[in-house]
DRENDO-1510 file (C-alpha; in Angstrom, 1 decimal, always signed):
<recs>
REC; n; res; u; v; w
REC; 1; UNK; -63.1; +109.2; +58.7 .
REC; 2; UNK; -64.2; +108.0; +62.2 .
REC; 3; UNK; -61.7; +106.7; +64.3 .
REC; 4; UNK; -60.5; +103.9; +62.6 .
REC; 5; UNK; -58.9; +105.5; +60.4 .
REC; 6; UNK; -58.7; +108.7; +61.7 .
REC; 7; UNK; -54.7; +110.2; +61.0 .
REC; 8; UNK; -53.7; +107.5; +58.7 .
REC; 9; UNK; -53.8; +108.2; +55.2 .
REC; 10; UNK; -55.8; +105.9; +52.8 .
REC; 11; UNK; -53.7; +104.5; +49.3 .
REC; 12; UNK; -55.9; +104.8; +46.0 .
REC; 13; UNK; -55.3; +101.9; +43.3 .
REC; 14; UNK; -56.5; +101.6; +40.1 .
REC; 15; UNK; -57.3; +98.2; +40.7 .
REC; 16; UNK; -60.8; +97.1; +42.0 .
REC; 17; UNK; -63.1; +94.6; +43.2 .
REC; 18; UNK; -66.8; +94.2; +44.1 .
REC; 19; UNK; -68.1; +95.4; +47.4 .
REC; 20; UNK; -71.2; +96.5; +49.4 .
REC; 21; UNK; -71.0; +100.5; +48.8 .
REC; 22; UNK; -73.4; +102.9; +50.4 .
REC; 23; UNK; -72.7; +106.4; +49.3 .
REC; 24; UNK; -74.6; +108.5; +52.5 .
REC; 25; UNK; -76.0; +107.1; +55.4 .
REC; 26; UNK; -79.8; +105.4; +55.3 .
REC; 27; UNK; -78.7; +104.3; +51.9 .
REC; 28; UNK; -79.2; +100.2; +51.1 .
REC; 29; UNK; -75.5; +99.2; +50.2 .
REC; 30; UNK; -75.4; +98.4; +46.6 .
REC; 31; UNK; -72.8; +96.1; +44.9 .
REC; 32; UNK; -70.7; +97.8; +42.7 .
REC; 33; UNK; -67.2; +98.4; +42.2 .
REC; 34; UNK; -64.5; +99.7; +44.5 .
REC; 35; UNK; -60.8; +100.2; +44.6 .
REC; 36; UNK; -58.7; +97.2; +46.5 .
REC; 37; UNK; -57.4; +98.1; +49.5 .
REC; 38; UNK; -53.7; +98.6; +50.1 .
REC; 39; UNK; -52.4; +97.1; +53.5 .
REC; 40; UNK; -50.4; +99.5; +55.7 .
REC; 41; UNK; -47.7; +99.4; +58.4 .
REC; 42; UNK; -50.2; +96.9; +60.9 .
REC; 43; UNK; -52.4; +95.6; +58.6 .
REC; 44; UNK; -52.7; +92.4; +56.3 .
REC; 45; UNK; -55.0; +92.1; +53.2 .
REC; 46; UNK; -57.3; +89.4; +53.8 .
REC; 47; UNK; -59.2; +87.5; +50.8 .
REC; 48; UNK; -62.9; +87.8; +51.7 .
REC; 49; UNK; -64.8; +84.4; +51.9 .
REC; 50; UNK; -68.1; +85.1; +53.8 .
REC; 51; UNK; -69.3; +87.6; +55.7 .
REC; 52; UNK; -72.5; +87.9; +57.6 .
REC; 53; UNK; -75.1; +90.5; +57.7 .
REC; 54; UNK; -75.8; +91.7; +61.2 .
REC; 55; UNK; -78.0; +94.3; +63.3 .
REC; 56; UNK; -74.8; +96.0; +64.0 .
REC; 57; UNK; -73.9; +96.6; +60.1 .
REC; 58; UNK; -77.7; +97.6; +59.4 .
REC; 59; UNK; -77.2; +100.1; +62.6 .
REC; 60; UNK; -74.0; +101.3; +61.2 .
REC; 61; UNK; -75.4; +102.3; +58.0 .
REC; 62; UNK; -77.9; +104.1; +59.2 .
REC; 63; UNK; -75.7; +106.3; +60.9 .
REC; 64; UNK; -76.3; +104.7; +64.9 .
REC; 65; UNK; -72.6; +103.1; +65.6 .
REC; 66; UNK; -69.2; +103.6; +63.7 .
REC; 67; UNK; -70.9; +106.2; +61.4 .
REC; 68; UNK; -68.5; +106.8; +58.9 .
REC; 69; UNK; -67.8; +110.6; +58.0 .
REC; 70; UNK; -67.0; +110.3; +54.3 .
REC; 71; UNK; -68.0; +108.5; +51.1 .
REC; 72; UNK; -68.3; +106.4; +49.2 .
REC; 73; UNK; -67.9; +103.3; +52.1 .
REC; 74; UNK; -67.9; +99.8; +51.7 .
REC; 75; UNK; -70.1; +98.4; +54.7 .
REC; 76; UNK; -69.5; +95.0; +57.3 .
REC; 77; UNK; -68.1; +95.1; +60.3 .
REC; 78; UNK; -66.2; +91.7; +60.3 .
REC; 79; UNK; -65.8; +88.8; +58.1 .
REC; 80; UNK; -64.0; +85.5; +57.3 .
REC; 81; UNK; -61.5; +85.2; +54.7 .
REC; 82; UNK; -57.8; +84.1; +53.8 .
REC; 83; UNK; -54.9; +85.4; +54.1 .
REC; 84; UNK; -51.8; +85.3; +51.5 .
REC; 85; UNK; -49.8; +81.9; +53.0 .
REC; 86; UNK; -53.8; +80.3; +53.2 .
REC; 87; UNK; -54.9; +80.9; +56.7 .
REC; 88; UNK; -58.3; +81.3; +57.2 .
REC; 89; UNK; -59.4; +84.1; +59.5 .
REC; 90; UNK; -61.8; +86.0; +61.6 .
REC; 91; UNK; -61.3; +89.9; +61.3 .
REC; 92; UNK; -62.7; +92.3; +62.7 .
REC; 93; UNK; -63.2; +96.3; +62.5 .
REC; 94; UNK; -61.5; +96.8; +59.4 .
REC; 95; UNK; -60.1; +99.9; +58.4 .
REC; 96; UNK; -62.6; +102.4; +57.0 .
REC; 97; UNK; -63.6; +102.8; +54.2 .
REC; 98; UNK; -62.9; +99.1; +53.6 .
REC; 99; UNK; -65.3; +96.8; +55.0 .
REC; 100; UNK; -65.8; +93.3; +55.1 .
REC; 101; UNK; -68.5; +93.1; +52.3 .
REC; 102; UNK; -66.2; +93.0; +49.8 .
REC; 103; UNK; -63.6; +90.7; +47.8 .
REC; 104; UNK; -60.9; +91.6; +50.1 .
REC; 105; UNK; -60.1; +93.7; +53.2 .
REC; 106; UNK; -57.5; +94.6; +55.6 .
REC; 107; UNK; -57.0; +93.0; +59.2 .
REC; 108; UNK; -55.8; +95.2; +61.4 .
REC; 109; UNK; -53.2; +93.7; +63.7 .
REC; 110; UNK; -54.8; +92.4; +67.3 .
REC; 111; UNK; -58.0; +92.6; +65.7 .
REC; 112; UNK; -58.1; +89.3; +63.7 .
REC; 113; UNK; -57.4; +85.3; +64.7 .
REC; 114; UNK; -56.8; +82.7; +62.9 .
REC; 115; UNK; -59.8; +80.0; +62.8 .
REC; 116; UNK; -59.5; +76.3; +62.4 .
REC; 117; UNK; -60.7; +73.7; +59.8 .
REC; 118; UNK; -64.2; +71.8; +60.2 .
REC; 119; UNK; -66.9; +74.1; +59.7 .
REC; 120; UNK; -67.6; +75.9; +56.5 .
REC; 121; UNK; -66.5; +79.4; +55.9 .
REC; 122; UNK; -70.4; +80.5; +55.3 .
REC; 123; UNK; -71.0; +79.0; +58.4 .
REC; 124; UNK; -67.9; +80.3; +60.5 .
REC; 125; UNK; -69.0; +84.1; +59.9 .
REC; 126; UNK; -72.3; +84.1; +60.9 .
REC; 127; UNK; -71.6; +82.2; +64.1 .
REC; 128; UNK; -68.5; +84.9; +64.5 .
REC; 129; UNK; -70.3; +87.6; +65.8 .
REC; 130; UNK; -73.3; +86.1; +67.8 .
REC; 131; UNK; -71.1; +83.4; +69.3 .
REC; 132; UNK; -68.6; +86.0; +70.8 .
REC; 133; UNK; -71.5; +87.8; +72.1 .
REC; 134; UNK; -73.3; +85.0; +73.2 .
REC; 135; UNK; -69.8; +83.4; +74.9 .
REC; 136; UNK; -69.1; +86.8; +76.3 .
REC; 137; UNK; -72.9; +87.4; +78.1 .
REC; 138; UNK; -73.0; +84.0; +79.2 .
REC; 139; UNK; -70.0; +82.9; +80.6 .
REC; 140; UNK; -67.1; +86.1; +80.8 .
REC; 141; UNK; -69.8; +88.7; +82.0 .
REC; 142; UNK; -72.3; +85.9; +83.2 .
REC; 143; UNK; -70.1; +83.5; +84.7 .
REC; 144; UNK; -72.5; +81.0; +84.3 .
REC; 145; UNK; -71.3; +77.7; +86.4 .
REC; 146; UNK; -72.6; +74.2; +85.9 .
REC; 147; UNK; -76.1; +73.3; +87.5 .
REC; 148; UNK; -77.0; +77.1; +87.0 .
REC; 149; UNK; -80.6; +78.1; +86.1 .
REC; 150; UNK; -80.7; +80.7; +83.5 .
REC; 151; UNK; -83.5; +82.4; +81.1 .
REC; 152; UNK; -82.7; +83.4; +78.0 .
REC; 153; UNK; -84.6; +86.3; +76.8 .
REC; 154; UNK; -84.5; +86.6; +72.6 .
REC; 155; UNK; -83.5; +83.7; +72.4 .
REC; 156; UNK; -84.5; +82.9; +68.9 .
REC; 157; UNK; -82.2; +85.6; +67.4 .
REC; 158; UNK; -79.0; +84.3; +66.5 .
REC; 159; UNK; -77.2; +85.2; +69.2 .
REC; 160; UNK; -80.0; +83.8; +71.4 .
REC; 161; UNK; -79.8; +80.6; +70.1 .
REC; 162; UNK; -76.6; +80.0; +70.5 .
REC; 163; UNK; -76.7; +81.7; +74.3 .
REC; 164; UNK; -79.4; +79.2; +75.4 .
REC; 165; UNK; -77.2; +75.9; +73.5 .
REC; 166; UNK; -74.5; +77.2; +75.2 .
REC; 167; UNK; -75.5; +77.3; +78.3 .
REC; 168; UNK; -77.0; +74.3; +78.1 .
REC; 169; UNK; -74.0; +72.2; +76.8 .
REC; 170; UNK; -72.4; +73.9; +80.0 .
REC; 171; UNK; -74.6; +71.7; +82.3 .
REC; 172; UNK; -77.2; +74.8; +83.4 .
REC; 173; UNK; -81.3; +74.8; +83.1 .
REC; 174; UNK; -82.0; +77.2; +80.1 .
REC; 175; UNK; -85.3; +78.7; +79.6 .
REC; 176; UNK; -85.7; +80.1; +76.6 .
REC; 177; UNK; -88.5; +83.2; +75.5 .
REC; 178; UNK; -88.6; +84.5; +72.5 .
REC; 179; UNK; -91.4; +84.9; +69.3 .
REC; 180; UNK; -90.6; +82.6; +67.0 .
REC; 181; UNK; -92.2; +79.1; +67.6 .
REC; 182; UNK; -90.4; +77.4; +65.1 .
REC; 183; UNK; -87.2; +78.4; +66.5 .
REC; 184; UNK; -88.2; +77.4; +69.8 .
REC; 185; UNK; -89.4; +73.9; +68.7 .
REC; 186; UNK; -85.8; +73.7; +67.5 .
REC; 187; UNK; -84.3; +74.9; +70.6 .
REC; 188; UNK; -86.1; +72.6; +72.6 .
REC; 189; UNK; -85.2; +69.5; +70.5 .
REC; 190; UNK; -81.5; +70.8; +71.2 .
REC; 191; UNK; -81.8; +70.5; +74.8 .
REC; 192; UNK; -83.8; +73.5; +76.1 .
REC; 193; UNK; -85.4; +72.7; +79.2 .
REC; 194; UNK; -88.5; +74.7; +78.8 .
REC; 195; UNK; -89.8; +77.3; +76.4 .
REC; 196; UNK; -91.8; +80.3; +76.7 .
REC; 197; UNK; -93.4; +82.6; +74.1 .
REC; 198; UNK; -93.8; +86.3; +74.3 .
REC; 199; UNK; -96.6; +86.6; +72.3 .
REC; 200; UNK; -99.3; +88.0; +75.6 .
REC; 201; UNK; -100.0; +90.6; +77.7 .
REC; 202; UNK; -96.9; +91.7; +80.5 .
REC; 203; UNK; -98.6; +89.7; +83.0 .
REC; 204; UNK; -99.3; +86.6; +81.5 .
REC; 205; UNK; -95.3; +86.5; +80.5 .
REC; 206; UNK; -94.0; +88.0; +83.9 .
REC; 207; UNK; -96.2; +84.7; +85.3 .
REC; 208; UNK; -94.6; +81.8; +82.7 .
REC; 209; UNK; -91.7; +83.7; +83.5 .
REC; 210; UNK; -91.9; +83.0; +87.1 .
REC; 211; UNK; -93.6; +80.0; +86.9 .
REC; 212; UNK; -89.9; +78.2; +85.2 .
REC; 213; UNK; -88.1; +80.3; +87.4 .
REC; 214; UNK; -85.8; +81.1; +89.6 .
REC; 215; UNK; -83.1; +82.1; +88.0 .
REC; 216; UNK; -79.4; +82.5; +88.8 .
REC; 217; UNK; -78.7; +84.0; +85.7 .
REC; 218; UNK; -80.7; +86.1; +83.0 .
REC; 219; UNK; -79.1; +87.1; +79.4 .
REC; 220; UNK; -81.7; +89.7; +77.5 .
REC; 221; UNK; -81.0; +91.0; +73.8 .
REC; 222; UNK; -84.4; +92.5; +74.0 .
REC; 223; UNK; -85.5; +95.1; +76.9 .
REC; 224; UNK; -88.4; +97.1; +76.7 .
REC; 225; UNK; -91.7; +95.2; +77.3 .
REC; 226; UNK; -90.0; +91.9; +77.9 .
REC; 227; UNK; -87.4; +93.4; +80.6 .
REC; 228; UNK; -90.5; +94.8; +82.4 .
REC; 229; UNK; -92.2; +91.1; +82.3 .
REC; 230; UNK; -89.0; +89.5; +83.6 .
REC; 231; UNK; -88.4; +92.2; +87.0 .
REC; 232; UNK; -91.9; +91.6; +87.6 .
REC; 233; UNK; -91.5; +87.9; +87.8 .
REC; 234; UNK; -88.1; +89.1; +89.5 .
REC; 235; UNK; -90.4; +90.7; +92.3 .
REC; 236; UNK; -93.1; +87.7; +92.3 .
REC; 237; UNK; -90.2; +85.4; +93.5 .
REC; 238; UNK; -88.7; +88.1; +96.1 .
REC; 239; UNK; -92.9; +88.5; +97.8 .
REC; 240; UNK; -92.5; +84.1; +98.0 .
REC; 241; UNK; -89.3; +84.9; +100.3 .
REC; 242; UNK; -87.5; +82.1; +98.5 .
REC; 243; UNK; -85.0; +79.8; +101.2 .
REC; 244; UNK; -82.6; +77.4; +100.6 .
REC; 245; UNK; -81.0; +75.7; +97.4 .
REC; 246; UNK; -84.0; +76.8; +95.4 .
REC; 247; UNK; -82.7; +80.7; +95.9 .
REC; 248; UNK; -80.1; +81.8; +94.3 .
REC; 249; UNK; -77.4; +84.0; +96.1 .
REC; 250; UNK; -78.0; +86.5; +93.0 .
REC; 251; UNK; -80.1; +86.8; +89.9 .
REC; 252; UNK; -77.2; +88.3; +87.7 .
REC; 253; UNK; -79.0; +89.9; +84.8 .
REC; 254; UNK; -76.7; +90.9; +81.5 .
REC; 255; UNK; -78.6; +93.2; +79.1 .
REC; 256; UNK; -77.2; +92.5; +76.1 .
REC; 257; UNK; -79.1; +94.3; +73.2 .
REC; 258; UNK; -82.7; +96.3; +73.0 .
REC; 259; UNK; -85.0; +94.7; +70.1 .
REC; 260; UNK; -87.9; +95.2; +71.7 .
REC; 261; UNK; -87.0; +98.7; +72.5 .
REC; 262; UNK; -84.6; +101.2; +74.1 .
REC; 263; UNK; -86.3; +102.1; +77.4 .
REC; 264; UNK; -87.9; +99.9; +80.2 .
REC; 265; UNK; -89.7; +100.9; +83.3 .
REC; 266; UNK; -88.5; +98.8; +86.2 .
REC; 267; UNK; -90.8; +99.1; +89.4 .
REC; 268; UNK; -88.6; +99.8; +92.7 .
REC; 269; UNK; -90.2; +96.8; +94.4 .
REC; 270; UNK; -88.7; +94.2; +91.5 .
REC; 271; UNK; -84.7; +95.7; +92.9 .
REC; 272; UNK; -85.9; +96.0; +96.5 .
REC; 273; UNK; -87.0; +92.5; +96.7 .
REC; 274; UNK; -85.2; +90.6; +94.3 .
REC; 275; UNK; -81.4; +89.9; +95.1 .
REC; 276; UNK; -80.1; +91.4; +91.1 .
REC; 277; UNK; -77.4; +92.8; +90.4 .
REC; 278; UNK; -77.8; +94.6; +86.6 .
REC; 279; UNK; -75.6; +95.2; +84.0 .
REC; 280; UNK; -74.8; +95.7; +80.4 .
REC; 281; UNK; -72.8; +93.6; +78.4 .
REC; 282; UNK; -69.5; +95.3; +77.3 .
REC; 283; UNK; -69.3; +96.8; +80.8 .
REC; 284; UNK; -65.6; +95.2; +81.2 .
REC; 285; UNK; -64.8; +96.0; +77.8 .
REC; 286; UNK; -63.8; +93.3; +74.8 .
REC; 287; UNK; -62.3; +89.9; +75.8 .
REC; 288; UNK; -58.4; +89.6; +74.9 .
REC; 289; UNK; -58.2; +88.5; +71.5 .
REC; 290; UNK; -56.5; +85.2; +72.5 .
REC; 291; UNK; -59.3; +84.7; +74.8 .
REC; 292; UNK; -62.2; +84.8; +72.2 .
REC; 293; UNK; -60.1; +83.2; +69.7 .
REC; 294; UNK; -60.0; +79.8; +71.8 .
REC; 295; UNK; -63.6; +80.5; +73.0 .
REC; 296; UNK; -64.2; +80.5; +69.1 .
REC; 297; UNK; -62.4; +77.4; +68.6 .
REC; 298; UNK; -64.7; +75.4; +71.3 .
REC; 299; UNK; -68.2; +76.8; +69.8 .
REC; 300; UNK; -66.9; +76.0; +66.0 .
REC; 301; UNK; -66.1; +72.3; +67.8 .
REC; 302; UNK; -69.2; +72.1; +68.8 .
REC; 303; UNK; -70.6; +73.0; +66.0 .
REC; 304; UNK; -68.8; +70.8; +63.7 .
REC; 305; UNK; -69.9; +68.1; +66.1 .
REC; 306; UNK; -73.5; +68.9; +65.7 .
REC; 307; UNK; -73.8; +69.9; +69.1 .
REC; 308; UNK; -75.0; +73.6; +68.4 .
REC; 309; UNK; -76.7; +75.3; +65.5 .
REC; 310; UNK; -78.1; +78.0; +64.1 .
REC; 311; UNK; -79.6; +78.3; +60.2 .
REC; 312; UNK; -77.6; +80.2; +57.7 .
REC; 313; UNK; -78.9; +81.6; +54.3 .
REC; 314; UNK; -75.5; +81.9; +51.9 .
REC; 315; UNK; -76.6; +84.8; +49.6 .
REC; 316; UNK; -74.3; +85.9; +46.8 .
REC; 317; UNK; -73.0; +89.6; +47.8 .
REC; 318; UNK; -73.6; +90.8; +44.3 .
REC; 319; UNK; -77.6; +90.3; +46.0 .
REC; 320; UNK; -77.0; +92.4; +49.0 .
REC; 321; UNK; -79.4; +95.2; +48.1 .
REC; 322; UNK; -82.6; +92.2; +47.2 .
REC; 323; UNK; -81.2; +90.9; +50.9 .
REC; 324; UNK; -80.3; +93.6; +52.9 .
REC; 325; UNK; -83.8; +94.3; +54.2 .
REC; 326; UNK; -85.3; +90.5; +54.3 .
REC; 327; UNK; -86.6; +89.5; +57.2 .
REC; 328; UNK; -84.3; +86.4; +58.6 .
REC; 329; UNK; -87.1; +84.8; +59.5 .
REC; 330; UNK; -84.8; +82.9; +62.3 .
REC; 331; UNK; -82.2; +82.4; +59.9 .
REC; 332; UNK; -78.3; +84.6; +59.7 .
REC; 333; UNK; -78.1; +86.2; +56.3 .
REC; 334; UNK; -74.5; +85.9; +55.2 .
REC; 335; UNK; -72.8; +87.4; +52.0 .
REC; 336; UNK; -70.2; +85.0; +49.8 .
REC; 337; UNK; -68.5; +87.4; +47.7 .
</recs>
């Protein structure tokens, strides 16, 4: 087992329930039977309600994070569910080989909160894990204060969205660059100051880029190409020897995933003339799980208020292998067991 469960021996029943099982990594998860897990000293069983599929999950199973070492394995790495007295919960990490694709799992203590009432449970996981990140980058790495100008690369991934509402709802300029037009339509009838698609060569995005720009803060879930367009709009802005209110102290730029790739080549001249200070999210480590849990509680209030959202597709988890390689197409796939 990795280290989840590493030292702590695992109780067999004869009962069982339905999960997402992959038997080796690479494999699509298949639904099929699987023993119900047995809570131990720090854990709770949790009744699984919903539980999204994200890049994370898809990275896991083929072996990139939290591989686990033995088989079979019951895949998600968080999930929304009940727990015996009725609370409804956010968990996360669950104990291998248990995931949270499955009728039940266990909540490890610290590691779960409870969530309130107002949003559906569908809805509640797949905000869970691209709200805490977005939350995180923007505000407890970002620390993104009102009247703020900030660019949002990606941002019609789900995490993006919500980054660039978020930010927004917070009082800041948001620009937000990403592929998907119809996404971005929808962003900007949500607020979203200006748009700008990545579709192009480097240049022609570095100069959009630079065109809505400056920028005081810059949240980027893609890299590669698209990191290289925004440091050379970063050095464009240093050569114009920017003065005044228009300049910001900083450009604090949070890379926060790599869809676009893993590497990036950043010219010396964008750091040596641009005041940015770079850094990936996670540096600090996880917020305390008090903290995200009222974070949570202010995005689901948004949310239930209509203020914020992101498209869901509910699929039935006995569907997860038809599902788990669809595109999302914009939308966050999430399993209802």
């Amino acid at each position: 087992m990795n280290g989840f469960a590493r030292g702590r021996e695992i109780t067999v029943t004869s009962q069982r329930m339905h999960a997402a099982v992959i038997h080796a990594l690479g494999q699509t998860p298949r639904y099929e039977p699987f023993p119900v897990p047995v809570a131990g000293p720090g854990e709770t069983l949790v009744t699984v309600t919903a539980a999204a599929l994200k890049p994370a999950d898809r990275a896991m199973v083929n072996g990139v994070i939290y591989a686990p070492a033995s088989f079979p394995q019951v895949v998600g790495l968080d999930g929304i569910g009940r727990l015996a007295d009725g609370r409804r919960v956010a968990f996360f990490a669950p104990r291998q080989p248990y995931g949270g694709m499955a009728e039940q799992a266990l909540a490890r203590d610290g590691l779960w909160f409870e969530v309130p009432g107002g949003v559906d449970d569908a809805t509640v996981a797949g905000m869970l894990n691209p709200g805490g990140a977005a939350w995180k980058a923007v505000f407890h790495e970002g620390e993104l204060a009102a009247g703020q100008r900030v660019l949002v690369l990606g941002a019609t991934g789900a995490s993006g969205q919500i980054a660039a509402q978020l930010a927004h709802r917070h009082g800041a300029r948001v620009v937000a660059a990403g592929r998907n037009e119809h996404v971005l339509g929808q962003l900007a009838g949500r607020g979203v100051d200006a748009t700008v698609s990545l579709d192009g060569s480097r240049d022609e995005l570095a100069g959009a880029i630079a065109a809505e720009g400056p920028y005081d803060l810059i949240v980027d879930y893609l890299w590669g190409a698209p990191a290289e367009a925004a440091f050379a709009a970063l050095a464009r802005a240093g050569r114009g020897s920017r003065t005044g209110a228009d300049a910001p102290q900083r450009t604090r730029y949070v890379v926060v995933g790599m869809a676009a790739g893993g590497e990036a080549a950043l010219p010396a001249v964008a750091l040596r003339l641009a005041p940015v200070m770079v850094f990936g999210s996670g540096i600090a480590g996880p917020a305390p799980i008090c903290e995200a849990a009222a974070a949570y509680a202010s995005l689901l209030a948004l949310v239930a208020a209509g203020e914020i959202a992101v498209d869901i597709d509910a699929v039935p988890l006995a569907e997860v292998e038809k599902a788990w390689n669809r595109p999302a197409g914009g939308r966050r796939i999430v399993f209802v067991p």
